[in-house]
C-alpha positions in Angstrom: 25.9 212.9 -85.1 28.4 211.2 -87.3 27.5 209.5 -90.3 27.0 206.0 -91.2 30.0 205.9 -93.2 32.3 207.8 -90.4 31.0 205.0 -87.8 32.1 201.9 -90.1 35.4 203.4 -91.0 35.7 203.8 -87.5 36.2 200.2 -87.3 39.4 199.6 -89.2 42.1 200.7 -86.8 45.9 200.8 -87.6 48.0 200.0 -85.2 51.6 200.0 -85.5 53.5 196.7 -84.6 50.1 194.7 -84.7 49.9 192.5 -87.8 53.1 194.4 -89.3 50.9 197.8 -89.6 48.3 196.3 -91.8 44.4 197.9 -90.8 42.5 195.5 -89.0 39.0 194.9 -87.8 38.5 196.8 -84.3 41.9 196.2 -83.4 42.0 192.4 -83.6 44.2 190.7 -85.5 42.2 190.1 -88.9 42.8 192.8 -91.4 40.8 194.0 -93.8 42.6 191.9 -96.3 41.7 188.9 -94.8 38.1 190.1 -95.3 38.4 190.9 -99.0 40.2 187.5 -99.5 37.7 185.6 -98.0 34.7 187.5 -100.1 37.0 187.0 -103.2 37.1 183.0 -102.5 32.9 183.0 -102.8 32.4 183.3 -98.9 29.2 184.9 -98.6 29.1 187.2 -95.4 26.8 184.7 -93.5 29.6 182.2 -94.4 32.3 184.1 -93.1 30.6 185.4 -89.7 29.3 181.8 -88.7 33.3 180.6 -89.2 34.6 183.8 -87.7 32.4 184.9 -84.7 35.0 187.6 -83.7 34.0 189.4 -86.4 30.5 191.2 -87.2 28.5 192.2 -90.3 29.2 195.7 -90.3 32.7 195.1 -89.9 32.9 193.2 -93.3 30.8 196.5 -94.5 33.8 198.6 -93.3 36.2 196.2 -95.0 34.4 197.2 -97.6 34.4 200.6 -97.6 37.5 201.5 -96.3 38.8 199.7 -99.3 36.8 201.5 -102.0 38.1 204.6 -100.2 41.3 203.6 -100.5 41.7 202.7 -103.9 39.6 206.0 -105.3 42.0 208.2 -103.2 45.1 206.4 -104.9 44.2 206.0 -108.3 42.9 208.7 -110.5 42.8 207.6 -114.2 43.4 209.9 -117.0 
């Protein structure tokens, strides 16, 4: 059985040619920046699924995620 954290980063595909490469939500076209900026505005999640139904609470979770995952696997500071 995969994890919990496996199964949300399984929703933030990359596919190339749509939205220039960037990783998106389920393959739609909002990517996971899209997500941060809209949390980094003051959007709280309720906010941001009632004005974007496409989307759903875990995959703002993911956003998330495959963010923090991301920046710990790029920067190591010494």
């Amino acid at each position: 059985m995969k994890s919990q954290e496996s199964k949300l980063i399984e929703r933030i595909t990359i596919i190339p040619g749509l939205m220039g490469g960037k990783p998106t939500i389920r393959g739609n076209r909002f990517t996971v920046i899209d997500i941060l900026e809209l949390l980094s505005s003051g959007m709280t999640n309720e906010q941001i699924l009632e004005e974007h139904p496409i989307l759903e609470n875990e995959d703002i979770t993911a956003a998330l995620l495959f963010s923090a995952k991301q920046i710990r696997d790029e920067y190591s500071y010494e």
